[in-house]
Structures are given as C-alpha cells and as structure tokens.
C-alpha positions in Angstrom: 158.6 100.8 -53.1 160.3 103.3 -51.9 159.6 107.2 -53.2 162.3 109.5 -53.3 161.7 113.2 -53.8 164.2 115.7 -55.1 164.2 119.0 -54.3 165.6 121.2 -56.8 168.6 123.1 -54.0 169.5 126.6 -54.3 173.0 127.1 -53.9 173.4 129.9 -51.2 176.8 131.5 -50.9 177.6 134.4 -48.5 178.6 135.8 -52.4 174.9 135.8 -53.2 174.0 137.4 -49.9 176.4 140.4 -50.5 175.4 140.6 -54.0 171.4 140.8 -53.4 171.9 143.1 -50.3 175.0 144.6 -49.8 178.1 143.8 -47.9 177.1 146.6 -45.1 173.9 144.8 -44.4 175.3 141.4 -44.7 178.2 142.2 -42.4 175.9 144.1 -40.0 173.6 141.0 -39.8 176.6 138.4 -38.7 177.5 140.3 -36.2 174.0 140.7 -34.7 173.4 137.0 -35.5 176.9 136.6 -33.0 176.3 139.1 -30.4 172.9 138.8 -29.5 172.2 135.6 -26.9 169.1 133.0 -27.3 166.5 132.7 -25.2 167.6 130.8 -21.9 165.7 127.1 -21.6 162.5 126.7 -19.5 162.8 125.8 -16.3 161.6 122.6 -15.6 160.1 123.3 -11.9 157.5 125.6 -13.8 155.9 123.6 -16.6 152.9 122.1 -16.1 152.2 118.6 -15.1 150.6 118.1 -18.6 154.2 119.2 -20.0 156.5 117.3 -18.0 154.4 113.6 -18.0 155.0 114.6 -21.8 158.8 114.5 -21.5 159.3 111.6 -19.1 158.9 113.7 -15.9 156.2 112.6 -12.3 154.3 115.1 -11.6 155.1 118.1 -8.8 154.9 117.7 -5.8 152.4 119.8 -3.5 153.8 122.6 -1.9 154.3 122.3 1.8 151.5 123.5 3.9 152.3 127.0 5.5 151.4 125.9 9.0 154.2 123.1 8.9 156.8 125.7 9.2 155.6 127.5 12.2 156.0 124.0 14.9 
C-alpha cells in the first residue's frame, strides 16, 4: 500500500511578497540575494580522513619528512 500525503501548498507570488512587506524591501532583498556571492566549496586537501573515506576518497598522504629536502 502505498501512502500518499498532501500538503496543503501556499501559493507564493512575488505579488504577495510586495503586499505583506513592501516593494522597497522586496526589491532591496533581490538585489542582495544577486549581489552577494556564496560561500566558496571546501577544499578537499583539508578535510579529514574521516570526511573524505565518507565521500569515496583514500586517505592523505603523510607529509614528507623535513630532512628529505635538505640531501
């Protein structure tokens, strides 16, 4: 049997927005929302080990012993 549940939807319209908060606000918020950049991604070489065996990754390597670069 399968279950299916309805959720009663709230129509949301940029019409609603300016109505409930004003067309300044509204407008001022878009352009934030456009302007503003998202956070850049993680960088792989500094998660964990735990972290990347989660997604599909070996583990890092050691770094190289200090003395190696002095022969």
């Amino acid at each position: 049997m399968i279950q299916t549940v309805d959720h009663p939807s709230d129509p949301f319209t940029i019409e609603a927005a300016i109505a409930k908060f004003g067309a300044g606000k509204v407008l001022r918020t878009a352009i934030v929302a456009l302007l503003t950049r998202s956070p850049k991604p993680a960088d792989v070489d500094t998660l964990s080990n735990h972290l990347r065996k989660d997604i599909g990754l070996g583990p890092t390597e050691p770094p190289p012993e200090p003395w190696s670069f002095v022969r």
